[in-house]
N, C-alpha and C positions, 0 to 999 in steps of 0.2 A: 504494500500500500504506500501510495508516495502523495503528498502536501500538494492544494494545487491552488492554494491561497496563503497568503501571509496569517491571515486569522488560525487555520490549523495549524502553521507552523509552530505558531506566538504560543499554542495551548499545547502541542508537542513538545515543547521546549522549555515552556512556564516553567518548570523548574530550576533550569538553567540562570533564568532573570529575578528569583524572588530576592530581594533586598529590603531591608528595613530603613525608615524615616518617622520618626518621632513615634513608635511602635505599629507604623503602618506597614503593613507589605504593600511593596508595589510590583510592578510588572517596567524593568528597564531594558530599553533595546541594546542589549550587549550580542546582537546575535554574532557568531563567528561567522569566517566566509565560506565555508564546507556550510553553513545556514541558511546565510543568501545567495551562494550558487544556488541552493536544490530552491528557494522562493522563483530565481531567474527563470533558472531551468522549464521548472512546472507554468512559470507565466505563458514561455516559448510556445511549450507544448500545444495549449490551450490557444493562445491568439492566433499561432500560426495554423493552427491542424496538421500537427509533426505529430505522428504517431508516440516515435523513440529516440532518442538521443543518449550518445557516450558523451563525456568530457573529461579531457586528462587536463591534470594542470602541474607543471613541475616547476620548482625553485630551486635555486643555489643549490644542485645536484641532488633533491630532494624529492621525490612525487607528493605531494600533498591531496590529488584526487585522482583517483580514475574508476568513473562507474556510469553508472548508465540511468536511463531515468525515462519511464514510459513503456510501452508495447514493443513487443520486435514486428509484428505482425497485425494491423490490423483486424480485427475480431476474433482473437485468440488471449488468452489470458498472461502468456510468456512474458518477462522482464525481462528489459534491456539491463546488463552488468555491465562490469568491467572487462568480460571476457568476451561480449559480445563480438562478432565478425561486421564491419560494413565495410563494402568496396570503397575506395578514399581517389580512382580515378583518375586525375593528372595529379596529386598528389606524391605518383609513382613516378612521378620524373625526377623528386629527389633522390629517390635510391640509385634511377641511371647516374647521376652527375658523382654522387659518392662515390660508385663502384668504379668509373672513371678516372676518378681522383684513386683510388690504390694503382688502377693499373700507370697513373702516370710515375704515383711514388714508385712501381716497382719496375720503372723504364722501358713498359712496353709499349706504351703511346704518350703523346707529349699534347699538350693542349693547344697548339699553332702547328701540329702537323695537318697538311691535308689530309681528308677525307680518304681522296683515291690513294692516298699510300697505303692505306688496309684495307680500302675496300674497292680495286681499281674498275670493279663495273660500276660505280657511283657516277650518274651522270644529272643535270639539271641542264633547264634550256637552254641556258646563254652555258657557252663553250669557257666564257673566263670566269662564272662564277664556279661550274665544276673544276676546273683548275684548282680556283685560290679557297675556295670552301673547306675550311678548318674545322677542327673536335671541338673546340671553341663556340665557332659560330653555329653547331649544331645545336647547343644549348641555349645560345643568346636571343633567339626570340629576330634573326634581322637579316632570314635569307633573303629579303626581296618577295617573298611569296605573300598572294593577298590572306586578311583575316578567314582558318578555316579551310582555304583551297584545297579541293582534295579529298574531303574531312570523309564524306559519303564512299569513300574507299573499305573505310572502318569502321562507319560510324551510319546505320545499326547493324547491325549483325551481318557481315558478309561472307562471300565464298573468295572472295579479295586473298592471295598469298603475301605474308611479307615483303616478298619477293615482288611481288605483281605489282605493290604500294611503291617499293623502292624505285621499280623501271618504272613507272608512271611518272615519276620526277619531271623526267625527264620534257615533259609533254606540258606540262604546266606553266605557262607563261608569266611572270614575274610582272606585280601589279607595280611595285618601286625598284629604285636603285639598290642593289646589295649592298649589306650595311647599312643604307641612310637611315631606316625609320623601323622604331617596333611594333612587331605586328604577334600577335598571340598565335604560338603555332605548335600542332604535334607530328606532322610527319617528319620535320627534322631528326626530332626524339627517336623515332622509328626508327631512322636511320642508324640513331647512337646507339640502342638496343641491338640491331646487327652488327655493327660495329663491334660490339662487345663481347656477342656470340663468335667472332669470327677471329676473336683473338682470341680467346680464353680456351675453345672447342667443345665451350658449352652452351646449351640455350641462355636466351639474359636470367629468365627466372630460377633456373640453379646457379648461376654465377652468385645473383642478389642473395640468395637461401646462404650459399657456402658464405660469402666475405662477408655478410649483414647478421641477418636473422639468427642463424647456431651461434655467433660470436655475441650476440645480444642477446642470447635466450629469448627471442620474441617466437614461444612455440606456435600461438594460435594463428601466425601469420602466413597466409598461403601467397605467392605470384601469379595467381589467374584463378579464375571462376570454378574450373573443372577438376582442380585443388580442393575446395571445398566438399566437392561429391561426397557424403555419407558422412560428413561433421556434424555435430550441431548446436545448440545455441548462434542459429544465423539471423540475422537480420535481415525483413524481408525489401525487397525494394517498393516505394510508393511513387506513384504522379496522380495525375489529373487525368478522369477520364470524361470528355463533354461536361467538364467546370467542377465534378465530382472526386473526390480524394477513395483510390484506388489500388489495392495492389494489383503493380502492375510482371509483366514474365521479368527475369532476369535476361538481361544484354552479354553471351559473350563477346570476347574482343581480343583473342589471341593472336587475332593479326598485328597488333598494336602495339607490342609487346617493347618496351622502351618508354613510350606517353605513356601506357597504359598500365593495369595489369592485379595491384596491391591490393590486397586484404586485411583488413588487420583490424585488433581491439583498442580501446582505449588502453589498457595495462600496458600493450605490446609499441602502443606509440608513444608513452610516457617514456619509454627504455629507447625511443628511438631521437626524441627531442634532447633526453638528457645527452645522449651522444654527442649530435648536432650541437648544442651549445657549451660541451667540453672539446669542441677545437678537435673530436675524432677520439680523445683517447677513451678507455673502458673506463670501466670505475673499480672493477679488481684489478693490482696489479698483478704479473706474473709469480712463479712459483721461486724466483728468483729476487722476488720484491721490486722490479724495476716496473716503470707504467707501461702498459701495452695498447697501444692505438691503433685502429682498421687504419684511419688515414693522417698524413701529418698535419702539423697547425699552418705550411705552410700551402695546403691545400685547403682545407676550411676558410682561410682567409680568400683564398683565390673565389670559391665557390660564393661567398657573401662579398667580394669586391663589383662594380657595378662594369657592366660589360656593355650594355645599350639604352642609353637614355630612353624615359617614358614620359609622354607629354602629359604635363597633368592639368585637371580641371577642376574647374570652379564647383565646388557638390553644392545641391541644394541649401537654401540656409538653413533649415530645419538641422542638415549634417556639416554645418561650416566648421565645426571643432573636431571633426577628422579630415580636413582640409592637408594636404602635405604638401609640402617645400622644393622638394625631390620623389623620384622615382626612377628605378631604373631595372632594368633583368639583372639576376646573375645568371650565375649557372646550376640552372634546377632549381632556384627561387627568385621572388619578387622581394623587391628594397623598396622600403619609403620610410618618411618619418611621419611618427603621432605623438604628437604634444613634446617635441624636443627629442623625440629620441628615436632610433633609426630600430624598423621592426622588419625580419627579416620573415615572407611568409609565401603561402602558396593555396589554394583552393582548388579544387575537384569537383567535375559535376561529371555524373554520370548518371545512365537511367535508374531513376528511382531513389539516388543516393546524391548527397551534398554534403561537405567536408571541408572543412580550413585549419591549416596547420599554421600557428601565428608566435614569431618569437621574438622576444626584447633581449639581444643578447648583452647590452649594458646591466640588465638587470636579473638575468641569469633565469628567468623567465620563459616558460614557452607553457600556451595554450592551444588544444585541438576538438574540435569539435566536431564531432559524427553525427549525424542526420540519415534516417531512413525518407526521406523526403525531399523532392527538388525545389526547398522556397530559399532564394537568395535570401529577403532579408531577415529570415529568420536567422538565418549562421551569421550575419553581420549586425542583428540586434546584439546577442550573446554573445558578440565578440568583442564587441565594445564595450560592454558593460561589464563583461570577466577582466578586459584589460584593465580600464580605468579601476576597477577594486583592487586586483594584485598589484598592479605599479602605485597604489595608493594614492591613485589621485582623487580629489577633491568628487562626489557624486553627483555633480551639477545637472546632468542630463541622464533622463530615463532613455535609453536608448530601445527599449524593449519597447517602450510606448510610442517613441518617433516612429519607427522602421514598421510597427505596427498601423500608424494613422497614414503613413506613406503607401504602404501598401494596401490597403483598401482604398486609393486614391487612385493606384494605379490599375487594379480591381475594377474599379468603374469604370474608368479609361477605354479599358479592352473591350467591358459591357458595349459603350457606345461606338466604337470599335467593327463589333460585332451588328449592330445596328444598321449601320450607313453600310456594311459588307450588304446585308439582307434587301435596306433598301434600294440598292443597284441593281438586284439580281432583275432579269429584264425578262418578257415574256417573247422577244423575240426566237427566232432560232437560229441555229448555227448555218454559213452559209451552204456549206456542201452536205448532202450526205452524210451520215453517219461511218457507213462503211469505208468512205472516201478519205478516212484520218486511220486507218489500220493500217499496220505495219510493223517494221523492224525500225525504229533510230538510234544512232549511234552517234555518240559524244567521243572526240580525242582520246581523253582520258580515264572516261569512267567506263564505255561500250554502251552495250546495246541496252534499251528498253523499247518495250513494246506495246502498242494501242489494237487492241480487238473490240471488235463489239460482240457484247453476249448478251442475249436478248435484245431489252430495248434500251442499252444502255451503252457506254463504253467504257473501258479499264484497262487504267494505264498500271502496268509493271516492270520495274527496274531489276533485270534480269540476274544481277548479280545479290541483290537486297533483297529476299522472301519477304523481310516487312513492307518494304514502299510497293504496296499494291492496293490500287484505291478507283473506284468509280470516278469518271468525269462528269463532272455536273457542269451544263452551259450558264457562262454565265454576262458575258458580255461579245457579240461579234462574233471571230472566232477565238474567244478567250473561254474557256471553262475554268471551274476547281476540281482539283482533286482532293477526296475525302479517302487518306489511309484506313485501309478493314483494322489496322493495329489502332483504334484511338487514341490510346495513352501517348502516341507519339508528339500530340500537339502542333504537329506539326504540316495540316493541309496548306497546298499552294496553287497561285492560279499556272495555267496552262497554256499557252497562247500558241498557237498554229499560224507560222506566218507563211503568204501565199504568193507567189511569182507568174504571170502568164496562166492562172488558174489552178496551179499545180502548188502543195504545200514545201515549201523553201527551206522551213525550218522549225525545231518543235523549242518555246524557251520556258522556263521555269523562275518563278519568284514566291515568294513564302507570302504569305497572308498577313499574319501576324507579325508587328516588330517586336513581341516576346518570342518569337520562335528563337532558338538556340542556332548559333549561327555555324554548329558543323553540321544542320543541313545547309547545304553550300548550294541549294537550287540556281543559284542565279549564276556562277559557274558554269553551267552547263550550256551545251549549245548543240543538240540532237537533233541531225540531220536525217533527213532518209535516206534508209537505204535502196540502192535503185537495181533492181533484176537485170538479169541479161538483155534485156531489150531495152535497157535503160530508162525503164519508168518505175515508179514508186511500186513496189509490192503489192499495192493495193490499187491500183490503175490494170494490173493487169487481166 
């Protein structure tokens, strides 16, 4: 049974606060922060509709919390603990960047070698970015590649090979200059994940297990989904399914293996922060008494050194007091400062799971937060509000209450959103035929998907992605939507058939929604017909 008011807390606890005044007892708020985390926590829970949540919190090489708080599973009675599993998603790019950093301490790769020196089929569009493309700049967030490109290679569930991700690179035209500007990216990652595979002559997730995990004792920690097979105490994944909170299937993503991959508890990421903010060394030393570290301090600094400026913005006023100064990538996290001092951190979204790993390492500090749930500002309410109590700052701002009134603001937004979509919808009809858009198209980089009509309807699916397969609904011109059969993906877009001398020229893709998560990368795409031997559309013939 867990508090989901301050008033239960106040009465669970009464004993802790009875003190006397003039032979009165009273009730004084001495609550500790193991107190008002679990008051935090349980508000999260309730405002957001998050099922479950872990939180590790460790200080001056100390774990002070790790446990869990809520449902693992919607309509099931299970508690979230300490030992709970949730997938934590780009989170797992810290472990590429670490395991990295030994292989540099151990002179098998250097941080400014090229790419093709270990991996010489490595290729990208422009001929002098595969050249000069560094282990470095796999990490940094700043190949040139637009936010995302690609991402639907991975991302949901495909029959996509590592392999097939990597030589696709190659196909991908480069939205900026290399190097000039940061742009959020995971195929790089991928790349560092084979990379890593291809030195060591092991997959990245036994590399991660051997140099990470047995030397952390972090048991409960698996490198991929199909790890977990036949564990339990798992957390289940949740979204939205038609505006409704849902569990939804699990996502794997073994192609991904480098961005992707990590599983882990709160306990098992307490043992992994403490790491991280001792500079790599263990906290046993050897049987020799001397310290023993996975990686030097002169790598932990490299890793938390700033490697690609990040443009920062103005945030709402409501959020002006996490306003930062600076921003920039390292390698395998993000740097900025909050309230004077430089927090070194990273966040994970994946289906049905949201995660932020956040550390102050001037104050020896680090928080992480697991979510069975995809609500951003849920993890950046409690992220705020666990930081300003352990750095001791001043409790000026409810941040549980902002992030909460911001988000039903934006709630409504999508409501009317959703409105002016509906009110467009036209009674006219599409110009051609229905059977006259079936086919085979095929995009560069991603291949083919395909337009049939069944029944009196049409359905579009993307041949390598079993999810993305969804009826075409008309809905402007020759513009339709597509409605994914997988709802929880959130993710319908319109369709637009564009037409040359009568004939369809070209199939494009854009998302619906600006909450849509932008590794669907619809817009990306550019799905031509494919034309038969008599050189007409497959569906002319």
């Amino acid at each position: 049974m867990y508090h989901s008011n301050l008033n239960s807390l106040v009465k669970h606890h009464a004993c802790k606060w009875l003190f006397f005044v003039g032979g009165a007892a009273l009730l004084a708020p001495t609550l500790t922060h193991a107190d008002e985390m679990e008051v935090d926590v349980n508000r999260v829970l309730k405002l957001f509709n998050v099922p479950g949540i872990a939180v590790a919190v460790v200080k001056d090489g100390k774990v002070l919390t790790a446990h869990g708080f809520g449902v693992r599973k919607l309509g099931e009675a299970a508690q979230v603990d300490g030992q709970t599993l949730f997938e934590i998603a780009a989170n797992s790019k810290a472990f590429t960047a670490a395991t990295l950093a030994m292989l540099v301490d151990e002179g098998k790769v250097g941080w400014d070698d090229p790419v093709i020196k270990h991996l010489p089929q490595f290729q990208m569009y422009d001929p002098y970015v595969t050249r000069e493309m560094t282990i470095r700049d796999l990490l940094s967030n700043r190949s040139g590649l637009g936010e995302a490109v690609g991402d639907l290679m991975w991302w949901p569930t495909s029959t996509f090979s590592t392999d097939e991700i990597i030589y696709n690179l190659r196909l991908l035209a480069p939205a900026t200059s290399f190097r000039s500007v940061y742009t959020y990216e995971y195929l790089p990652y991928i790349v560092a994940g084979k990379l890593i595979a291809q030195k060591t002559g092991k997959p990245w997730g036994d590399v991660v297990r051997e140099k990470i995990l047995v030397p952390l004792n972090m048991t409960r920690t698996t490198t991929n989904l199909a790890e977990t097979a036949g564990m339990t105490n798992l957390s289940a994944p949740h979204g939205k399914t038609d505006g409704k909170l849902t569990v939804v299937k699990p996502m794997p993503m073994a192609n991904a293996a480098g961005a992707m991959g990590i599983n882990t508890s709160a306990e098992d990421i307490a043992k992994w922060m403490t790491l991280l903010l001792d500079g790599g060394k263990l906290e046993a030393p050897g049987l020799d008494g001397k310290e023993r570290r996975l990686y030097s301090a002169v790598q932990s600094r490299e890793m938390w050194t700033p490697q690609t400026p990040i443009r920062t913005s103005e945030p709402k006023q409501q959020l002006a007091a996490t306003r930062s100064n600076f921003a920039a990538s390292g390698l395998g996290f993000e740097l900025r400062d909050y309230q004077g001092l430089m927090l070194v951190s990273h966040r994970g979204w994946q289906f049905g799971f949201y995660s932020v790993v956040a550390m102050v390492p001037s104050a020896k500090l680090g928080i992480a937060i697991l979510t069975n749930a995809e609500s951003g500002p849920a993890l950046n309410a409690l992220k705020y509000q666990l930081l300003d109590r352990y750095l001791g700052l001043p409790q000026r701002i409810d941040w549980i209450a902002t992030y909460s009134e911001l988000a039903t603001e934006a709630e409504s937004k999508q409501n009317e959103q959703k409105k002016k979509e509906d009110k467009a919808m036209t009674t006219s009809k599409p110009s051609l035929a229905l059977a006259a858009y079936d086919g085979e198209y095929r995009d560069p980089w991603y291949g083919s998907a395909t337009v049939k009509t069944v029944g009196a309807k049409l359905v579009l699916s993307f041949v390598k992605t079993p999810d993305l397969t969804g009826e075409l609904t008309h809905f402007q011109n020759d513009t339709f939507i597509v409605r994914w059969k997988e709802r929880s993906l959130n993710a319908d877009a319109y369709v637009t058939f564009s037409r040359r001398d009568g004939s369809i020229e070209r199939m494009s893709m854009a998302p619906i929604s600006p909450e849509t998560d932008s590794s669907f990368d619809f817009s990306d795409l550019a799905f031509i017909p494919v034309k038969s031997a008599s050189g007409r559309h497959s569906s002319e013939k």
